[in-house]
N, C-alpha and C positions, 0 to 999 in steps of 0.2 A: 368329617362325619356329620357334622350340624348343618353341610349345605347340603349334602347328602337328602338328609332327613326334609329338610324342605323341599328338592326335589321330589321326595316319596307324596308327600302331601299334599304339592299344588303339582302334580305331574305336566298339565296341560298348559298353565301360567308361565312354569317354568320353562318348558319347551320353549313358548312363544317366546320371551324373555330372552333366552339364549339364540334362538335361532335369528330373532331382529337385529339383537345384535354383533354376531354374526356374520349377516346377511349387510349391514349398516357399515361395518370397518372392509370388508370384500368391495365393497360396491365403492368404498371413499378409494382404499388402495388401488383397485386393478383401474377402476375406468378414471384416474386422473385428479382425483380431490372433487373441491365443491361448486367447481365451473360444470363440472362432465355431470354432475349429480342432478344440478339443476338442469339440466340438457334433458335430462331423462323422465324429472319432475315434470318439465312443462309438456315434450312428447306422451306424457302418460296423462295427460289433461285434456290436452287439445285433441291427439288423435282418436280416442274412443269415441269422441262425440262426433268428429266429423264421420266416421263409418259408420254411424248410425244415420247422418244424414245422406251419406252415401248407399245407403239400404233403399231410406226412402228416393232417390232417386230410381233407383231399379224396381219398385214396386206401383212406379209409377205406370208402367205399361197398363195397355187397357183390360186387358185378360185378369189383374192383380184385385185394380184397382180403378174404378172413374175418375173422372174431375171433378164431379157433382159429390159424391163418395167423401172425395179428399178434404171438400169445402167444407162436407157438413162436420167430418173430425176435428176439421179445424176451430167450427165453432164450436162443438162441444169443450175442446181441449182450452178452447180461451175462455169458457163463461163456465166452467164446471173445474175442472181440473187445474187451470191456474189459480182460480178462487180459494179452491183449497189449498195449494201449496203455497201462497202467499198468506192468507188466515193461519196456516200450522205457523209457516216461517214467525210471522208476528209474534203468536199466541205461544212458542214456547221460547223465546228470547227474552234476554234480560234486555228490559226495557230505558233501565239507567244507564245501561253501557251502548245501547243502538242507535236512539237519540245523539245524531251529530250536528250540531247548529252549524260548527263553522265549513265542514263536505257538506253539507246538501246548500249553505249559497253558496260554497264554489262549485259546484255542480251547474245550480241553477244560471246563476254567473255564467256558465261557459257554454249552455245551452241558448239561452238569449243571444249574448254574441258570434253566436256558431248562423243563426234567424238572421240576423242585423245585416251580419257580412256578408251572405249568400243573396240578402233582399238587396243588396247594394251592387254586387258583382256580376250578378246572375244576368240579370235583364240586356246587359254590355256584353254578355258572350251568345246569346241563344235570343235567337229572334221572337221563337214560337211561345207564345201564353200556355199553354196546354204542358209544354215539354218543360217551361221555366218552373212553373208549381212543385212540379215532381222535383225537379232537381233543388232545388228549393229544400222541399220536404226532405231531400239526402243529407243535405249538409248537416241536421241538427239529430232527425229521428233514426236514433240504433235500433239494436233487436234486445232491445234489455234484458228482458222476461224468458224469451225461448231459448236465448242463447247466454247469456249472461249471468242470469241465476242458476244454472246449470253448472261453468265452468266457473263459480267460485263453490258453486259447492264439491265440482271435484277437488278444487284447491283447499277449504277451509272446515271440509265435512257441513253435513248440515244441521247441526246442533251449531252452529256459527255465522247462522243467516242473516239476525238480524238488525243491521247496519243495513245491508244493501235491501232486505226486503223493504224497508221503511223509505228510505232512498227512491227505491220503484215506486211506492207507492204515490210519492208525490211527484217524482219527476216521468212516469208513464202519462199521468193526466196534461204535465204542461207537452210532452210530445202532442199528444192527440189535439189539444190545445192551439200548438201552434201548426200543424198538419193542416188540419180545416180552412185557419187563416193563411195558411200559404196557398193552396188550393182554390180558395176562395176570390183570393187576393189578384191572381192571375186570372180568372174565368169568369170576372166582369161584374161577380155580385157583391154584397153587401153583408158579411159574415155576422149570425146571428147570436150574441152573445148569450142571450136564451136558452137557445138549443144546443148551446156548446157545452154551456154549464150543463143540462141535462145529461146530454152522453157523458160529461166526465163523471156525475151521480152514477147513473147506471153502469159505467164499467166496470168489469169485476175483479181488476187487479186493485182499482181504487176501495171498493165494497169491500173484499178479503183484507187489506190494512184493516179499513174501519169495523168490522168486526173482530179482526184479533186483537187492535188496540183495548175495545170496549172491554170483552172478554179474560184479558190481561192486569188493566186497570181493575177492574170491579172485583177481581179474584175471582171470577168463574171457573170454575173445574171441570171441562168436560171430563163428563165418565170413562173409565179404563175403553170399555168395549167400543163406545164412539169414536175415542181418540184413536185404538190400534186401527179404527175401518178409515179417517181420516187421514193418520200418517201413513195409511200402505199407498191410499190417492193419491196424497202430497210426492210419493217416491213414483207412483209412474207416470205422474207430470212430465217429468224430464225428459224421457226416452220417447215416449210420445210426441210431444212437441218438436223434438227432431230429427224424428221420424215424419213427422205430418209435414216439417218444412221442407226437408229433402225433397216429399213426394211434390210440394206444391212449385219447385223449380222447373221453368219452361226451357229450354236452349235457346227455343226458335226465334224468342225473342231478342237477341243480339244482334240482327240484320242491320245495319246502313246505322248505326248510333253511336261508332264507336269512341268519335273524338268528345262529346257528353259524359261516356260511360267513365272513361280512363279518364278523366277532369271528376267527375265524383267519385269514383272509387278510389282515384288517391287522396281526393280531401279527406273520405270516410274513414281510408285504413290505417293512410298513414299519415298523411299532415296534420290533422287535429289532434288525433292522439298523441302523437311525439310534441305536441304544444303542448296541451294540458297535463301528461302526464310529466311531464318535465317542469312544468310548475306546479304541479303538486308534490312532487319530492322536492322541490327548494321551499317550500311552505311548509314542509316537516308531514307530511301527511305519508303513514307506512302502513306496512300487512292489508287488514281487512278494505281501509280507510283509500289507499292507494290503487286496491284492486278495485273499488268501484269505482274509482274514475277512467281506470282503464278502460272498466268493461260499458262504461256510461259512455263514454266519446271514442272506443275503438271496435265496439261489434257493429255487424255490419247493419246493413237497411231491413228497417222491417218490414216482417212477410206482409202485412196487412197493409201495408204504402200502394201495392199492386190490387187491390180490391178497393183502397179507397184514390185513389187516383181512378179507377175505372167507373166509380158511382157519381164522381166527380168530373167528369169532361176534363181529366188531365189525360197526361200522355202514359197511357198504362200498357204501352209493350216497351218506353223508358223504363219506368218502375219496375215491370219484372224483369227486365234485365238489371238493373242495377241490384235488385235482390240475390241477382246471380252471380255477378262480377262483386258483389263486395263479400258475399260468402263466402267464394273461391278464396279471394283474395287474403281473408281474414284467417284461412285455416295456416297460410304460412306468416302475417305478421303478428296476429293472436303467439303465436309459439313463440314469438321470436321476442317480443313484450317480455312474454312470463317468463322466457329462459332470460334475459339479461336481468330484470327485476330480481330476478330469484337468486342471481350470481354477485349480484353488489346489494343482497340480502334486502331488498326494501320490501319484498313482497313475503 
């Protein structure tokens, strides 16, 4: 009778309570325990986001949507809407627990050496300056922000961001960072440490850390009503952004590149990250901590490598291919990551 009476009580609590678990002891027994579970954990991560990116592909037609259209979402969705979802991600995370000294130098560690080896190997596979930069720029620069902050917050909710918001914050500047000097490097000038510092100032994934930091530290309280118009922005970050990247994939760019393309998409997908992420689990590094390095050295090239390789005198129908082929690529080894991760519990 007395659980009775607490059913009457929390009717709705209750419910969910019984039916989770439930639904939890059904789902360990029929589909095989906690291999087959995680199968279904990481399918239910990876695939919603790629048919969102698969949307924007199909919205890509011209009747939908332009390319002019696509460019300008795209700059909105990177200087307004990531701003804010990185500022919330900050500004509502416990800051003593996101703070990771020793993940962000091995991060930064494996981002340098990802630069080093491509600056060393590259020039001995591919003749062309123009097409070297780009590939170059594959080896080190992910999609962190569009694709990566997304698929740890389907993994970790997003009241649990910020480890990897903080993360981004510093490792999105040394991409753009070392971007420029590869680009640079290959196309005969003289990289201006100036105007590199200034873009990494004005970027607004860097700006949104340093404002939620400020804001955090100082006990600033944005007001109720600011903050719910702030978190709904922060939540349609995501969908947007991969939405806008579906739309900004070309095909046609695949022609006559393929032995380049298959030599960086597998360094991208798979050979870095089965290096790193395999020393960072002998390092002790798990859950949150392991998922960033995942998503730091196995999401694929990012979108904006094909606009700045094109501002740049690189080779920008390489680059947006490689945006394409390591996307593709990434939507089955991304899965394949989180389901074994998740089976030998590290994630």
């Amino acid at each position: 009778m007395r659980q009775n009476h607490r059913f009457l009580h929390h009717p709705v609590s209750a419910l969910d309570s019984a039916s989770a678990s439930c639904y939890n002891n059904l789902a360990i027994s029929r589909k095989g325990g906690i291999g087959t579970e995680s199968f279904f954990i990481s399918l239910n991560t990876v695939l919603p986001m790629f048919l969102i990116i698969a949307t924007g592909i199909l919205v890509r037609r011209p009747h939908i949507i332009s390319d002019s259209a696509i460019q300008e979402a795209n700059t909105l969705c990177f200087k307004v809407f990531m701003f804010i979802l990185i500022f919330y991600n900050v500004y509502t995370s416990d800051l003593d627990s996101s703070f990771n000294g020793s993940l962000l130098c091995f991060c930064l560690i494996g981002v340098f050496s990802e630069f080093f080896l491509g600056l060393v190997l590259i020039p001995h596979i591919e003749p062309s300056n123009p097409a070297r930069g780009v590939m170059l720029q594959d080896f080190f620069r992910s999609n962190l922000i569009l694709l990566g902050v997304p698929m740890a917050t389907a993994l970790y909710g997003e009241g649990n961001l910020g480890i990897i918001s903080v993360i981004s914050a510093i490792i999105v500047p040394v991409f753009n960072f070392l971007a420029v000097l590869s680009l640079e490097l290959f196309r005969g000038g003289k990289p201006s440490v100036e105007k590199i510092a200034r873009s990494i100032a004005r970027n607004p994934i860097f700006m949104g850390a340093v404002w939620g930091l400020l804001a955090a530290v100082t006990g600033l309280k944005v007001p109720t009503v600011i903050e719910s118009a702030v978190s709904s922005m922060a939540k349609a970050a995501t969908p947007l952004s991969l939405l806008l990247m579906g739309a900004s994939l070309n095909f046609s760019r695949l022609k006559g590149m393929s032995r380049n393309l298959l030599l960086c998409t597998a360094e991208r997908t798979v050979i870095m990250p089965a290096v790193f992420i395999t020393l960072g689990a002998l390092l002790g590094f798990r859950g949150m901590e392991l998922c960033t390095i995942m998503l730091v050295f196995g999401t694929p090239a990012a979108v904006n490598s094909y606009t700045m390789a094109l501002q740049m005198d690189g080779d920008a129908d390489l680059a947006g291919g490689l945006v394409l082929t390591t996307t593709a690529t990434s939507c089955v080894t991304l899965f394949l990551w989180i389901w074994g991760l998740k089976s030998m519990a590290l994630l």
